[in-house]
C-alpha positions as CSV (number, residue, x, y, z in Angstrom):
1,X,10.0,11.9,-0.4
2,X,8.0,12.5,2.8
3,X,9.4,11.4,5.8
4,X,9.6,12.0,9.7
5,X,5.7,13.2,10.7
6,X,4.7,13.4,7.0
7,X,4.4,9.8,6.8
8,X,1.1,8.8,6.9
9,X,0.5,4.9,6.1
10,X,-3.1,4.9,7.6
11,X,-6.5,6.7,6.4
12,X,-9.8,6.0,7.2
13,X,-12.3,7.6,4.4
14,X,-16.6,7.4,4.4
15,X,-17.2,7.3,0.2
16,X,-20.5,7.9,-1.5
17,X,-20.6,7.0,-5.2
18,X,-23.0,8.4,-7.1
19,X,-26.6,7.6,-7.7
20,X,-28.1,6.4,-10.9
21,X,-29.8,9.4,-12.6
22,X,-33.6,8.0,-13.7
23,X,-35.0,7.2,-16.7
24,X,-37.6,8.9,-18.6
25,X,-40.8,7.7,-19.1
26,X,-41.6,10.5,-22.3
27,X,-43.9,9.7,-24.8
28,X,-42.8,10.6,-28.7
29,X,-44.9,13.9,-29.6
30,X,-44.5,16.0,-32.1
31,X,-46.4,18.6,-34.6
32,X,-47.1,15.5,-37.1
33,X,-47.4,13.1,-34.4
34,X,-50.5,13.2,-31.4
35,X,-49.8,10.0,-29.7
36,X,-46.3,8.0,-30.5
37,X,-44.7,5.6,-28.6
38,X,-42.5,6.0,-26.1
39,X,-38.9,7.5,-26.2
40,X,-37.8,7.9,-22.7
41,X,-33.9,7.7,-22.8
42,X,-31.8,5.7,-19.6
43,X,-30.8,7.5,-16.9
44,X,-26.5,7.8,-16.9
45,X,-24.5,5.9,-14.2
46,X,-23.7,7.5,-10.7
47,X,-19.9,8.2,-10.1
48,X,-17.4,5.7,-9.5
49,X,-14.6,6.6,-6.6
50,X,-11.5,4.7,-8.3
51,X,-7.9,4.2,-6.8
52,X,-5.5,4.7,-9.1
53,X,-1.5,3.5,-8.1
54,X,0.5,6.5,-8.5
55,X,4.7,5.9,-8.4
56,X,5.1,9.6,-7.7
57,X,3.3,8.9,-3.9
58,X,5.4,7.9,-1.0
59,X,2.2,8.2,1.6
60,X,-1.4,8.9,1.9
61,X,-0.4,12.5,3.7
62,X,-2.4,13.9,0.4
63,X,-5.7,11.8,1.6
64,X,-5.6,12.6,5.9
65,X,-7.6,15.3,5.8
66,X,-10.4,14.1,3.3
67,X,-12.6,12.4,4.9
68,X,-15.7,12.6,2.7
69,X,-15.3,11.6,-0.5
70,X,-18.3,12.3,-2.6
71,X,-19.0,11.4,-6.7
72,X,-21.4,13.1,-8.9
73,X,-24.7,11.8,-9.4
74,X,-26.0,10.4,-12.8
75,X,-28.4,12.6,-15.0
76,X,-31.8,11.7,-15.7
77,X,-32.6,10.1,-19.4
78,X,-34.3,12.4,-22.2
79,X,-36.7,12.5,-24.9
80,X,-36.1,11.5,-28.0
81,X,-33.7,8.2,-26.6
82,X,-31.3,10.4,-25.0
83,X,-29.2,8.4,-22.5
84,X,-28.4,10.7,-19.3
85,X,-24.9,11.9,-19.0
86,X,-23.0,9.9,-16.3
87,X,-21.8,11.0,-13.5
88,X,-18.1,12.2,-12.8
89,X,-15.8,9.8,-11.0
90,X,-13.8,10.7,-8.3
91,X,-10.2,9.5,-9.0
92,X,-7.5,9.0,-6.0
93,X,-3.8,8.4,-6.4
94,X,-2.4,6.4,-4.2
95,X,1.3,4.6,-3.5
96,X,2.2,1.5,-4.8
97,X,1.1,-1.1,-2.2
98,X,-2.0,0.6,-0.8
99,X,-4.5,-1.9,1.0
100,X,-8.1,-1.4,0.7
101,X,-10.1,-2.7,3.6
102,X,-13.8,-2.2,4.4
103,X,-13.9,-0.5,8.0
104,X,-16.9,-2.3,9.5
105,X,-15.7,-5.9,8.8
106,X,-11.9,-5.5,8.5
107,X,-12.3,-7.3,4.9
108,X,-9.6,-7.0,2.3
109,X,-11.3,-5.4,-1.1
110,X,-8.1,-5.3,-3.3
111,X,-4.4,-3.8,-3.0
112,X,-3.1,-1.4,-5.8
113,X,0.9,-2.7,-6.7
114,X,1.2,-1.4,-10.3
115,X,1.9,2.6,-11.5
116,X,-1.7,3.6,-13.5
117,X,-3.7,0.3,-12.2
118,X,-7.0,1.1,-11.8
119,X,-9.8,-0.2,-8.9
120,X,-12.9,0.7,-8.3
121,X,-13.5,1.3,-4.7
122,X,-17.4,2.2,-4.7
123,X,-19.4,1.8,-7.1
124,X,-21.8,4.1,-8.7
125,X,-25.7,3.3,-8.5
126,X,-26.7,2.4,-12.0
127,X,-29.1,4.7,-14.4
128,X,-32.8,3.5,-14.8
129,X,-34.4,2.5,-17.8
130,X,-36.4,4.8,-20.0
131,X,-40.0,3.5,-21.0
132,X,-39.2,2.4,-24.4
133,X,-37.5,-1.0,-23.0
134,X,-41.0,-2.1,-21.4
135,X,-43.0,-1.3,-25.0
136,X,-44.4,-4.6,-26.0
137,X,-47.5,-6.3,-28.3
138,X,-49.9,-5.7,-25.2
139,X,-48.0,-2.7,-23.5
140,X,-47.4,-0.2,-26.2
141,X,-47.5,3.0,-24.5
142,X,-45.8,2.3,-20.9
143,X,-45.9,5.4,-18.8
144,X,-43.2,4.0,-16.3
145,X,-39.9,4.1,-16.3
146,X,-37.1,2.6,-13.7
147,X,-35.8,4.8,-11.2
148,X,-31.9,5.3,-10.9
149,X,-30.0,2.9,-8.6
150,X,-29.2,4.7,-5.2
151,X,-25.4,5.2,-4.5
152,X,-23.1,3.3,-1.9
153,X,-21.6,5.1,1.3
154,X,-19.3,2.8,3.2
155,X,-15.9,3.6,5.7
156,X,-13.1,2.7,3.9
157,X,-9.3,2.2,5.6
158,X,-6.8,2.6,3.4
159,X,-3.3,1.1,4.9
160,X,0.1,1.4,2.8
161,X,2.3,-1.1,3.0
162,X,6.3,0.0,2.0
163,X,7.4,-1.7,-1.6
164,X,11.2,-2.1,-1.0
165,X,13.3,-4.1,-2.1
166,X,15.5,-5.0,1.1
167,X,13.9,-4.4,4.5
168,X,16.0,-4.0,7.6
169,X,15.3,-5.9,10.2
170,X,16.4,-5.3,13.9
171,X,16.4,-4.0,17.5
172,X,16.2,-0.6,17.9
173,X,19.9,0.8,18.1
174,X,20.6,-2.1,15.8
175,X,22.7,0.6,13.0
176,X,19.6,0.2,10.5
177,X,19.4,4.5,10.4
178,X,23.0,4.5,10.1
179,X,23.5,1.8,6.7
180,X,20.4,3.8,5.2
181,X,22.0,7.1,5.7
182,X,25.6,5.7,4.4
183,X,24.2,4.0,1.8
184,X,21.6,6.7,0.2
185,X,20.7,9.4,0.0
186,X,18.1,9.5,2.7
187,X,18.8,11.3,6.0
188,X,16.9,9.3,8.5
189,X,16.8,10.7,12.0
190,X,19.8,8.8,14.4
191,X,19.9,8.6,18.0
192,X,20.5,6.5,20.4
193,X,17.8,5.1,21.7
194,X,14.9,3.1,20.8
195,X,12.2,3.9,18.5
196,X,14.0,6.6,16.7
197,X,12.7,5.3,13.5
198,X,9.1,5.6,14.3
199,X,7.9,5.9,10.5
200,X,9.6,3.5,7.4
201,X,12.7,5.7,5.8
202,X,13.2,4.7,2.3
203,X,16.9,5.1,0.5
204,X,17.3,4.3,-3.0
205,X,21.0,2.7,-2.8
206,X,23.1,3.6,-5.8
207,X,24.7,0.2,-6.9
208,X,27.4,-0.5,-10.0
209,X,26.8,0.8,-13.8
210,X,23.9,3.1,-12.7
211,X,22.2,0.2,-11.0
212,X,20.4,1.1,-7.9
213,X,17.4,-0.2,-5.6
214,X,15.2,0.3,-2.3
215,X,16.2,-0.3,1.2
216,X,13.6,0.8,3.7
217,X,14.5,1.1,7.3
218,X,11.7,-0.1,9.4
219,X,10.6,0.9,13.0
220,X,12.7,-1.3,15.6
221,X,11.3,-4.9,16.2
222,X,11.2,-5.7,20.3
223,X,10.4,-9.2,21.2
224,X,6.4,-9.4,21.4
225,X,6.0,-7.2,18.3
226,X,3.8,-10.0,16.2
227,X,1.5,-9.4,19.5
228,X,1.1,-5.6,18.8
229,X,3.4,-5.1,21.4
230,X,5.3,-1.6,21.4
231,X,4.9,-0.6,17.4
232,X,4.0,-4.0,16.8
233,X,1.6,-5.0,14.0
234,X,2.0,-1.2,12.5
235,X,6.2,-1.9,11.7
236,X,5.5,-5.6,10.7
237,X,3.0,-4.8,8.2
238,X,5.9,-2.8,5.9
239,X,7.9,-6.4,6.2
240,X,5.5,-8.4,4.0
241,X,6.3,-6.3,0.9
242,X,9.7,-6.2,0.9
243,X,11.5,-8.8,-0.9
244,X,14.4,-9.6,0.8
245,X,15.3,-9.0,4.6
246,X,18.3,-8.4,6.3
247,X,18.4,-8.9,9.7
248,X,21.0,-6.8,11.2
249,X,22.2,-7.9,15.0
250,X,24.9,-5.3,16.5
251,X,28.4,-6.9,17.6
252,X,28.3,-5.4,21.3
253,X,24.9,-7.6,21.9
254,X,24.2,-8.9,25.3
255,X,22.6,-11.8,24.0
256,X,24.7,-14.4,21.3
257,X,24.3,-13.3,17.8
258,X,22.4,-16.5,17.2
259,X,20.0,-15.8,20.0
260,X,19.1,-12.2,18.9
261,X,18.5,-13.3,15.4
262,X,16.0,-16.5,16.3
263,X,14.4,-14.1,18.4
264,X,13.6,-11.6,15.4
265,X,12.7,-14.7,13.2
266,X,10.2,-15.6,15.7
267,X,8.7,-12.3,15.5
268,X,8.1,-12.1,12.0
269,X,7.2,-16.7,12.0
270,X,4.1,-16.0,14.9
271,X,3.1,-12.8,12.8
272,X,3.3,-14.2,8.9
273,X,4.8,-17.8,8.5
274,X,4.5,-16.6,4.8
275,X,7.3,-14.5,5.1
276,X,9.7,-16.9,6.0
277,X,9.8,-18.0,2.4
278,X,11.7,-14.6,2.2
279,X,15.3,-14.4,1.2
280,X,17.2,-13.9,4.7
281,X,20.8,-11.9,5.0
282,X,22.5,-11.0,8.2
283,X,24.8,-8.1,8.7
284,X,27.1,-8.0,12.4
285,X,26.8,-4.1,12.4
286,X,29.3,-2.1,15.0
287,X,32.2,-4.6,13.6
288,X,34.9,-1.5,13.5
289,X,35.5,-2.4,17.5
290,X,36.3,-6.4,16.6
291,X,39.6,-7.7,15.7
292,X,40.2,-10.3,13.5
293,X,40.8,-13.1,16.6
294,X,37.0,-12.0,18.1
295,X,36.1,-12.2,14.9
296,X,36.9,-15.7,14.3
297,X,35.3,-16.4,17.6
298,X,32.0,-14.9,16.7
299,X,31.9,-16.6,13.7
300,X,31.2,-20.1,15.9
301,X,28.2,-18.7,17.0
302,X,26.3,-17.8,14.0
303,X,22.9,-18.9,13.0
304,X,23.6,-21.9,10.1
305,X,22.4,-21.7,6.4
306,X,22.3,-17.8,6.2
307,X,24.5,-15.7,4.6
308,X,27.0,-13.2,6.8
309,X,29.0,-10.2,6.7
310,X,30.4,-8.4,9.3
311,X,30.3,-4.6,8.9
312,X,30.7,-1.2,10.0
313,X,28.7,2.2,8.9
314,X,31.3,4.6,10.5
315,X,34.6,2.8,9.4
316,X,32.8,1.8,5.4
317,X,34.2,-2.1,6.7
318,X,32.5,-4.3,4.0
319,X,29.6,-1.8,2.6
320,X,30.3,-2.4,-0.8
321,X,30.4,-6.4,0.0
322,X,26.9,-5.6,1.2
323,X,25.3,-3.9,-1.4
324,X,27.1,-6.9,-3.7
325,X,25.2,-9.7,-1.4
326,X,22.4,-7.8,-1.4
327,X,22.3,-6.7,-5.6
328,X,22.7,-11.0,-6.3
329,X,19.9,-11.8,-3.9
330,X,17.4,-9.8,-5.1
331,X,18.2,-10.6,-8.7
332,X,18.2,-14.7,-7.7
333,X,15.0,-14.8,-6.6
C-alpha cells in the first residue's frame, strides 16, 4: 500500500476523446452495375476515456505524471455498408472513492465507489452517417455524407477520497499513529509533534474469527480546519467516507475532555453537517498515567450520549474493548 510521499489523492488531467471517423458518401459500382445507389457505410465512434474502480489502487500515484490523456479516433465508413471501426478507449483504474470534477467549474461529474464500475469521463465524438441514410423517392443518389462528430478535450481533477471504515479523528499528537500502528499492520510515521501524519495511513485491523476492517488515520484536525486552515479542507475531505469516527482526545489535555471534543465536532458540523449523522466513539488515549480515582473524576466531564473507553497504545489498556466497540458499531448501522 502506498504511503508517506507516495500518496497522491489529487490529479488534475486535460482528456481528448476521440473524434467520430466520417461517413462515406460511395456510390454502389461494380462490373454489372454503371450507376447503383449509394452504399457509403457510417463512420465508427471516437474513443471513450472511462474510469474504471480498481480495489487493487490505494492512490492516483499511477495517474501524476499523465497529464494528457488522448483516445483514438474513429475510422471513416466504407463501401459496400461497411461501418468504420471505432475508436480504442482509453481505460483508467482508479481507487475506490475517486471524485471526478470538471476543472473549469468545480462541478461534480460522478464518483467511482464499486471494484469494476464503469464511467465514462469524456466522451467520444460520434461517427457520421454514410449516404445511404439520406436516399429517398426524390433524392436517390445523394453524394453527401455526415462528417464525424469532433472529440471533447476538457481538465479534469480527479480527488480520492479514503473508504475506511473507522476514521480517527483528533489533534495532532492525539495517539491516532500509535492505535493504527498497534492495531495493524501499518507502520505510520510517529513523532511528536504536529502534522506528522501529513497523508491518510490505512490499517486493516485484524478482529475475532478472521474478521478484520479499515481504520485510516487522518492528518491532525486544528481548530479552523473546516476554513482550510492548516491542512484543512484536504484532511476533512477523507472524513466524509468513512463510516464511523472516533474522536480520540489525549488524557494530559490542557483543555476538559469535553471541550476538546465539541471543538473537533465543530470542525467537522461548519464543514459537512452531513456528517454528523455519522456514528461517533471516543477513545481517552495516554490513559496508562491515570489511576483509577482520576479516572473516576474524568469521567464527570465527559461529552453525554457518546460512547467511551479509556485507553492506552503503549500499556494494550482496553485495545481489544476498542476494536469490540468499534466491530458492533460498524455492523449496527
Amino acid at each position: 500500500m502506498a504511503q508517506g510521499s507516495n500518496f497522491v489523492d489529487y490529479v488534475k488531467v486535460c482528456c481528448r476523446s476521440g473524434r467520430g471517423g466520417a461517413g462515406s458518401a460511395h456510390l454502389h459500382r461494380d462490373k454489372f452495375t454503371a450507376k447503383g445507389g449509394p452504399d457509403g457505410g457510417d463512420g465508427g465512434r471516437g474513443g471513450h476515456i472511462i474510469l474504471k474502480g480498481s480495489s487493487h489502487h490505494w492512490t492516483l500515484l499511477h495517474l501524476k505524471y499523465r497529464k494528457h490523456i488522448i483516445a483514438e479516433d474513429g475510422q471513416p465508413g466504407g463501401s459496400a455498408l461497411r461501418t468504420g471501426a471505432n475508436g480504442k478507449d482509453v481505460i483508467l483504474e482508479v481507487p475506490l472513492g475517486t471524485v471526478a470534477k470538471d476543472a473549469e467549474t468545480g462541478e461534480v461529474l460522478f464518483e467511482i465507489t464499486e471494484d469494476g464500475e464503469t464511467k465514462i469521463l469524456t466522451a467520444g465524438g460520434r461517427g457520421g452517417l454514410g449516404n445511404w441514410h439520406f436516399k429517398s423517392a426524390t433524392l436517390q443518389t445523394p453524394r453527401f455524407a455526415q462528417p464525424g462528430e469532433p472529440g471533447k478535450e476538457q481538465w479534469v481533477i480527479l480527488e480520492l477520497k479514503v473508504l475506511a471504515d473507522v476514521g480517527l479523528v483528533g489533534f495532532p499528537n492525539a495517539g491516532k499513529s500509535t492505535l493504527l500502528s498497534v492495531v495493524s499492520a501499518a507502520k505510520p510515521e510517529i513523532a511528536n509533534y504536529p502534522f506528522t501524519t501529513l497523508v491518510p495511513n490505512l490499517g486493516i485491523v485484524s478482529y475475532r474469527d478472521g474478521k478484520s476492517f479499515i481504520m485510516a488515520d487522518i492528518p491532525g484536525i486544528i481548530e479552523g480546519a473546516s476554513k482550510g486552515k492548516g491542512l484543512g479542507f484536504r484532511f476533512l475531505r477523507h472524513i466524509e467516507r468513512n463510516s464511523v469516527l472516533l474522536f480520540m482526545v489525549p488524557a494530559d489535555t490542557d483543555r476538559t475532555i469535553k471541550e476538546e471534543y465539541n471543538i473537533l465536532l465543530n470542525e467537522l458540523r461548519e464543514y459537512n453537517p452531513e456528517m454528523m449523522a455519522k456514528p461517533r466513539l471516543l477513545a481517552i488515549t495516554k490513559s496508562d498515567m491515570l489511576d483509577d480515582e482520576l479516572e473516576e473524576e474524568m469521567k464527570a466531564e465527559l461529552p453525554e450520549g457518546v460512547p467511551y473507553l479509556f485507553i492506552s497504545s503503549v500499556s494494550g489498556k482496553n485495545i481489544l474493548q476498542l476494536k469490540d466497540m468499534l466491530w458492533r458499531t460498524i455492523n449496527d448501522k
